[in-house]
C-alpha positions in Angstrom: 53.7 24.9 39.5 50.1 24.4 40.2 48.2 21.9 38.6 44.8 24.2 38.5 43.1 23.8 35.2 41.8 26.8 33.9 38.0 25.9 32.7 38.7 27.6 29.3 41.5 26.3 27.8 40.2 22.6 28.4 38.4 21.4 25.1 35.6 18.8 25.0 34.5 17.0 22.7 31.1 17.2 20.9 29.6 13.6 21.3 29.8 11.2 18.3 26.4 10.9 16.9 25.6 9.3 13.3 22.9 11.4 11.5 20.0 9.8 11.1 20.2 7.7 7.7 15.8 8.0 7.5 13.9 5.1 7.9 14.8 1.5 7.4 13.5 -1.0 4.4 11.3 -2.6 7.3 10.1 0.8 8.7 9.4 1.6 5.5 7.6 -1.4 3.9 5.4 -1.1 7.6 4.6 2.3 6.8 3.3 1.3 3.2 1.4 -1.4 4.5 -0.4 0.8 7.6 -1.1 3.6 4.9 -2.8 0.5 2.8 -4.0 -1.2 5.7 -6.1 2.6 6.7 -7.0 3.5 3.3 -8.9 0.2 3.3 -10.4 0.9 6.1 -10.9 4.8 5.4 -12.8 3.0 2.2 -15.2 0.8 3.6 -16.5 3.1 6.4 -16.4 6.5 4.6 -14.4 7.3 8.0 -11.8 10.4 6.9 -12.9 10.8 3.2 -15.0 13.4 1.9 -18.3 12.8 0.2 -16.7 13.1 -3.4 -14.0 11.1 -2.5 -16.2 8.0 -1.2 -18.5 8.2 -4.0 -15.4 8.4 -6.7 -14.0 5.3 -5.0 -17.3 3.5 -5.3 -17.4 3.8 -9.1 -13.9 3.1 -9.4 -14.9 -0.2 -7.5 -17.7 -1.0 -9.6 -16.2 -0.2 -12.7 -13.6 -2.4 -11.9 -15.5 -5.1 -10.7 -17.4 -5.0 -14.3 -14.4 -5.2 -15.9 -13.7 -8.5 -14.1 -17.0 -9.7 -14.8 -17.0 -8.5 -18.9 -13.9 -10.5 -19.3 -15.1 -13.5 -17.6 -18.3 -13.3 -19.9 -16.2 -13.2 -23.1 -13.4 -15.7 -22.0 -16.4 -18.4 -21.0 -18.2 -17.8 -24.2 -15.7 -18.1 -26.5 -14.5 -21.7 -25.3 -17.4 -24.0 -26.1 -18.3 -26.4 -22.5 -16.2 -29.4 -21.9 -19.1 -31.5 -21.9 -20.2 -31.1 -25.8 -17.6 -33.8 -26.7 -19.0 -36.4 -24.5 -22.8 -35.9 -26.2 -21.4 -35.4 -29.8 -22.6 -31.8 -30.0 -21.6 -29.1 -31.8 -21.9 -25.3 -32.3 
């Protein structure tokens, strides 16, 4: 008998590979915080958004920024100053 292997009837086997799963919870929480990290940027130097987009971003900005300040106003008026007590003053 010969020992000759014929090249056709010998069976390999694919190589065991694991699918990829997607990206990890760190990959993931680093693309979040590049996509942040560039939209901040993309924001304050106009750099990659149109016209529109810059100038919508803007008011949104501004409007929240007046927001802040309104409810500042209205919180610091309604509580009278902690100094009236001392001088026996009242509204």
């Amino acid at each position: 008998m010969s020992q000759t292997q014929d090249s056709s009837q010998a069976t390999t086997l694919p190589p065991t590979t694991t699918a990829p799963s997607g990206p990890t919870k760190d990959e993931e929480k680093d693309q979040k915080m590049f996509e942040r990290w560039r939209k901040t940027l993309s924001l304050i130097t106009g750099v990659g958004l149109s016209q529109e987009e810059f100038q919508a971003e803007v008011q949104k900005a501004d409007q929240k920024q007046c927001e802040l300040r309104k409810e500042k106003l209205i919180k610091n008026s309604m509580d009278p100053p902690s100094f009236l007590p001392a001088f026996n003053l009242a509204f």
